[in-house]
N, C-alpha and C positions, 0 to 999 in steps of 0.2 A: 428341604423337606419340612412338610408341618411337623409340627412339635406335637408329642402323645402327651394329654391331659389328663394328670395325676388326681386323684379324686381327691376332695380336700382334705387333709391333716388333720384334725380337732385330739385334742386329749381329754375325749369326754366332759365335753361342758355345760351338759345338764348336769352334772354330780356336783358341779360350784357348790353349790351350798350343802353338801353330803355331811363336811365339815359338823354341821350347828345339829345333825337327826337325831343325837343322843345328848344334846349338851340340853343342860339345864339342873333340873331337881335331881333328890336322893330318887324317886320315882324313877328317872331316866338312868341313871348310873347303875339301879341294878337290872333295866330292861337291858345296859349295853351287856353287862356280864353272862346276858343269859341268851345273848346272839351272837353267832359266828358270821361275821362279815366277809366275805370274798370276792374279792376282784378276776374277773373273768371275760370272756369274749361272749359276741354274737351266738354264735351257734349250739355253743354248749349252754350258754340259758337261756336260750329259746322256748318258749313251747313244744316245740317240734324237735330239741334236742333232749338230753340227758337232766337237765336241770332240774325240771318241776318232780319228775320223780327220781333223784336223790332228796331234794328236797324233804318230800312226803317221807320218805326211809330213815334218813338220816334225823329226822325230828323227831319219828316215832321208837328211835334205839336210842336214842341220849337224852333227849328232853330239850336239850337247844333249839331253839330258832334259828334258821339259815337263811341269810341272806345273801342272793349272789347278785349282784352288780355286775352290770353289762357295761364295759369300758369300750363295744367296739371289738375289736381283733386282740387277738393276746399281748403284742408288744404294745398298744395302747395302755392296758392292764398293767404291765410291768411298766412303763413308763411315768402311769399316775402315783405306782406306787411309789417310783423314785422321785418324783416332785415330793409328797409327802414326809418324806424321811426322818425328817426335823419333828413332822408332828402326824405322826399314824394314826388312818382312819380305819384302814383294816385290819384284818386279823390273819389273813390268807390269799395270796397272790395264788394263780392257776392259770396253766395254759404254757412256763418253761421251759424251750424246749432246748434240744443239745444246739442249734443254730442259736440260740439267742443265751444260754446259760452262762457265758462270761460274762456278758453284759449285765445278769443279775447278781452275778458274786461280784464283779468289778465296782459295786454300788456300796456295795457293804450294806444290804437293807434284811438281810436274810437270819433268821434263828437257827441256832443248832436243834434237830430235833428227829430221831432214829422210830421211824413208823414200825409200831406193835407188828412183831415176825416177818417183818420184810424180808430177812435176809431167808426165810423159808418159800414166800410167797414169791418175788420178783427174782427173775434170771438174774445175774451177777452181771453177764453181759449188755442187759438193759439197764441197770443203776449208773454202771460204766458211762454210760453214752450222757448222762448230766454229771459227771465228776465223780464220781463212786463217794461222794459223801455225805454227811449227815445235815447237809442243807438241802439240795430237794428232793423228794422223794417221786418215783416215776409212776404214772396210773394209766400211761395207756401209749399202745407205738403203731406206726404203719408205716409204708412206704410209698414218696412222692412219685409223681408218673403223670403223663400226658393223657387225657382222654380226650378219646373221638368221637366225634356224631357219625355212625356207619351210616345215617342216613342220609349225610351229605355229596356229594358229589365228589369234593376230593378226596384222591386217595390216601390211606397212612400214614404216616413218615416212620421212618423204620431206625432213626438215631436222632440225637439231637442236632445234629448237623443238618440233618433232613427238614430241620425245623425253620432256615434260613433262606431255604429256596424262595423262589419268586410265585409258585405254585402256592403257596401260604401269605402272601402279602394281606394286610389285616383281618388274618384267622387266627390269631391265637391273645386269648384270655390270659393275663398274666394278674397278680398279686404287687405291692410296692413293698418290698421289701422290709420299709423303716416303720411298717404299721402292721406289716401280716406276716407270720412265721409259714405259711403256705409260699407266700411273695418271698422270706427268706430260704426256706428250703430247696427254693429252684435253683437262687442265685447260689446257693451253697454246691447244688450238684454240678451248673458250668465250672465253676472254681476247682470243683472235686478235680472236673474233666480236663480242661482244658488248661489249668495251671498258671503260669506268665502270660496266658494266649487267651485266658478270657474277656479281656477288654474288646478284642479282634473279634470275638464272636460274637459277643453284644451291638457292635458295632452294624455284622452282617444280618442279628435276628433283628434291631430296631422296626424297618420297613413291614415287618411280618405281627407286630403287637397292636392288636385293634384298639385296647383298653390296659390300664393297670390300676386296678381296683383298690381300695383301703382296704379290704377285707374279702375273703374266700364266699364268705355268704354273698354278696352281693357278685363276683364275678361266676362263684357256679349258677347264679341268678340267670344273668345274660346269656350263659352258656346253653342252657336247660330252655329260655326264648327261641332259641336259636341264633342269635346275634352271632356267634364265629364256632366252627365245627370243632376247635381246640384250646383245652385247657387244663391249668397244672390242676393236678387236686393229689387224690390218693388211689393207689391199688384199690382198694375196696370200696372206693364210690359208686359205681355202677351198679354192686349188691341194693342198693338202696332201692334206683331204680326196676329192678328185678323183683324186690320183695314186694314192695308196693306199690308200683306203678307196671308192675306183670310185663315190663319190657326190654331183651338186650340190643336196645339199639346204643348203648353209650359204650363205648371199649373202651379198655384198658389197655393201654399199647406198651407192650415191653422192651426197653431195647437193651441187647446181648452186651454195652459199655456197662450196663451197670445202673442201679436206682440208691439215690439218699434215702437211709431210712432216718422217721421222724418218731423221736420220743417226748412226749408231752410229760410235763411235773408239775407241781405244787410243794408250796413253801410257806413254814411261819414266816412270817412279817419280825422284825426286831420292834420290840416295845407293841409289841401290836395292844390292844385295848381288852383283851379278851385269848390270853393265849393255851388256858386250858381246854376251852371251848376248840379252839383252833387244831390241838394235837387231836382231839376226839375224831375232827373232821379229817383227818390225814391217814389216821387208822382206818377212819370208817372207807375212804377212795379206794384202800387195795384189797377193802374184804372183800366176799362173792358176793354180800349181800348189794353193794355196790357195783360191782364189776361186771356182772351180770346185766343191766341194763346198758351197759356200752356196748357189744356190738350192733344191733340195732338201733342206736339213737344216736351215737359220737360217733359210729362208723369205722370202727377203731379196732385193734389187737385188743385183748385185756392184759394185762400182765402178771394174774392171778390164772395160774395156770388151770386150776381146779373149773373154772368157766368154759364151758363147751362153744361151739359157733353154729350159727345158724345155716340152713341147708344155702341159702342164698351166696353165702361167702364161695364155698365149695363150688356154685356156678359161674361167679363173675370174677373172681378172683386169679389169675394164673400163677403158677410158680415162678417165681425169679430168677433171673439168672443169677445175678450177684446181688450183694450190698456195699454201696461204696464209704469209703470214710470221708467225714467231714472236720473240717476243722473251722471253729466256730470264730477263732479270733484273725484267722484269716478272711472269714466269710464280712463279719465286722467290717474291715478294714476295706472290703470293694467296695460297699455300700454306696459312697459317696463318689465311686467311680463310674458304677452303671447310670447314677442317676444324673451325672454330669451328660453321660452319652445321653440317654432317652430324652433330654432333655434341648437336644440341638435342634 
């Protein structure tokens, strides 16, 4: 069988020189004190994400300048932050999630640092899900899920087993894993699922994966083309297309095993350049004045419960049957095994 072509790898290498943007004069050392730097993914600084207006909110309640840095997909972001270690550029790493959060304590690149009335604002069962400790703090959850183009021809699939038939041979949009927390949160729910016996089922989905993308933003790209009627994302992406593209032709397919839910966090940076600036930024993620722009732009839970949801959730969104648990050091440790298979 042809080999599925992984999009290329990069660790953000327009940022090479990110390094020298504050170095120089007294000039420049107190412009860095009075910017918060954050490393983050594609879609959440986008224009069309949550970005620009945090941005506008968060400069006009503290006085900081924010800068967020687009690394690409989340583990790119945490990735550059762990090449840096030795000599930190930023001040705040985002995009954490409970699939990828050992991988960020296992680094030792993290601050201790307890976000102003979390323990009022965040469910105790969502702080859980990154470690219940005082290194990342959690700003937003939902849950992974297959979506369909109803206006495809083929039918359903109604489990993930349903996802290996011949009837799907390259129809389905995937994520790679070692660059997209969407890419790990699927491989996390096979794992969930299928236990010693997910190698076997990767083996039987390979034929059925038209693409695996670096990143979510470019595979819901294709997906929304039309290029293949199935792809991972979230419960509540379809709301998007509802709210503003006035159409439920994308579902949300549930299946009765069970969905991984994904909790996204942020975190000080150790030695970061700028780490009061950084706590300001951390408080500011779980106020409403923040949280309130996430369901429409991040697409996302808020975890600030005081934030209401939009009429569009309540239409594309269904109740779940379950939530499955994940386990993140086990999810780790397949990594190198799916990509051994996709790779044959």
């Amino acid at each position: 069988m042809k080999k599925i072509k992984f999009a290329c790898v990069a660790l953000c290498a327009f940022l090479a020189g990110f390094s020298s943007l504050y170095a120089g004069g007294k000039k420049d050392s107190d412009s860095r004190k009075n910017t918060v730097v954050v490393y983050t993914y594609d879609s959440f600084a986008s224009e069309w994400g949550p970005g620009p207006e945090l941005v506008k909110r968060f400069e006009e309640a503290t006085g900081y300048k924010l800068d967020l840095v687009n690394c690409g997909d989340a583990i790119q972001a945490l990735n550059k932050a762990v090449l840096e270690k030795n000599k930190v550029q930023a001040d705040i790493v985002l995009g954490i999630d409970n699939s990828c959060v050992k991988m960020a304590l296992d680094a030792g690149i993290l601050d201790n640092y307890t976000a102003k009335d979390s323990d009022k604002i965040i469910d105790s069962s969502i702080s859980s899900a990154l470690g219940g400790n005082e290194l990342v703090t959690a700003f937003d959850y939902g849950h992974f899920a297959i979506i369909w183009d109803s206006a495809s021809s083929l039918p359903a699939p109604k489990s993930l087993e349903d996802l290996t038939s011949e009837t799907y041979a390259k129809k389905i949009i995937l994520m790679d894993p070692r660059t997209s927390t969407p890419g790990l949160g699927f491989l996390a729910w096979t794992v969930s699922l299928f236990g010693d016996s997910y190698k076997d089922y990767w083996e039987k989905l390979r034929p059925n994966i038209l693409s695996m993308t670096t990143g979510w933003s470019e595979g819901w790209g294709m997906f929304l083309k039309g290029e293949a009627p199935l792809v991972i994302s979230y419960t509540t992406s379809p709301a998007y297309c509802i709210e503003y593209d006035k159409t439920d032709r994308y579902k949300t397919l549930l299946f009765d095993q069970g969905h991984i839910m994904q909790v996204e966090g942020l975190a000080l940076l150790k030695n970061a350049p700028n780490p009061e600036g950084a706590k300001a930024f951390i408080d500011f993620m779980i106020s409403a004045k923040a949280q309130e722009t996430l369901p429409l732009t991040q697409w996302m839970y808020p975890v600030n419960k005081e934030v209401s949801l939009p009429a569009s959730y309540s239409a594309a969104v269904p109740e779940l049957p379950k939530t499955l648990s994940s386990d993140s050091a086990r999810t780790q440790s397949a990594i190198e095994d799916v990509i051994k298979i996709l790779g044959k």
